[in-house]
N, C-alpha and C positions, 0 to 999 in steps of 0.2 A: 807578467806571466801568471803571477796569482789570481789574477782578477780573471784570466781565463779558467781558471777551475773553479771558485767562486760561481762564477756564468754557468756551468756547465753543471753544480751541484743545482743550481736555482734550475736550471730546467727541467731537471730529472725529477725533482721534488713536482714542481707544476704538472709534470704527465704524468707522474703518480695520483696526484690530486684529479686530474683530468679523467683516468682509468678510473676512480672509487667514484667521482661525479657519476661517470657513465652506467656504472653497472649496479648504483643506487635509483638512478632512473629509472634503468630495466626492469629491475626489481618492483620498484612502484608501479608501472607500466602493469607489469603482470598480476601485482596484486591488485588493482582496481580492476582489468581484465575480468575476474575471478568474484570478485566483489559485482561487478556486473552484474555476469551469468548468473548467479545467484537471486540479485535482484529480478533479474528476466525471469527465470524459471517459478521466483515464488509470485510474480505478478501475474503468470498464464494461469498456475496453479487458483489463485485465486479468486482468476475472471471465469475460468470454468468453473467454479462451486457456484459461483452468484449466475452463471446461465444454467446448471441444471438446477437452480434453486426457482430460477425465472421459468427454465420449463416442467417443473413439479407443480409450478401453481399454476399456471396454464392448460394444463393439464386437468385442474381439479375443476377450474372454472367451467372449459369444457365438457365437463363430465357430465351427463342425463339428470337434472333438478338444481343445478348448480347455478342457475339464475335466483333462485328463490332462498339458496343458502348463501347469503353475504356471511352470517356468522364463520363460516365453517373458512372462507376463504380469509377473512379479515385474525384469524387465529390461525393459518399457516404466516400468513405474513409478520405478524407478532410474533413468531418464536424465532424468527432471525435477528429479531432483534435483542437485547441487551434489557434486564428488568428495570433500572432505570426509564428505558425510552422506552420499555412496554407499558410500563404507569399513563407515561407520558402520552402514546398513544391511544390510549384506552381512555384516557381525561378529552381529549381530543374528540373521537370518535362520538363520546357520550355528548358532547357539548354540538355536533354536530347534529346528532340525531333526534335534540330535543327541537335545534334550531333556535338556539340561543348564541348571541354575538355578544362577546362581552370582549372590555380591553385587558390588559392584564394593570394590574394594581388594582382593578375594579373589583369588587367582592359582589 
């Protein structure tokens, strides 16, 4: 007769435990939900800067003498970038325009 109430606290404890599972799920559920949308919005946000950034210089290239100004285009594009990888670019650029091919370690 004890072992049925015994039985009967063990189940009650388990659907308790089954109830906090479930509504820790939900919980998760929602907050990655949320965590998402988040991730979604700041990813459009960011694909639209880099397309009117894509069409700002497009723009410039198209513009009347704009064939004969590479400076002018090759310095929009550099200020998207990071002073680091604007060095970087610009070491690039130079070494292009001399038409020099060097390896790197090679001085």
């Amino acid at each position: 007769m004890f072992t049925w109430f015994k039985l009967k606290k063990r189940i009650s404890d388990l659907e308790e435990t089954v109830k906090r599972l479930d509504q820790g799920m939900k919980d998760l559920d929602h907050e990655w939900t949320e965590t998402y949308d988040k991730f979604r919005h700041l990813h459009m946000r960011i694909a639209k800067r880099m397309q009117r950034a894509g069409e700002q210089i497009s723009s410039q290239e198209e513009a009347p003498g704009g064939g004969s100004d590479n400076h002018s285009i090759d310095t929009s594009r550099l200020s998207l970038l990071t002073p680091a990888q604007r060095r970087i670019q610009e070491q690039i650029l130079a070494r292009r325009s001399r038409g020099v091919i060097t390896k790197e370690g090679e001085g």
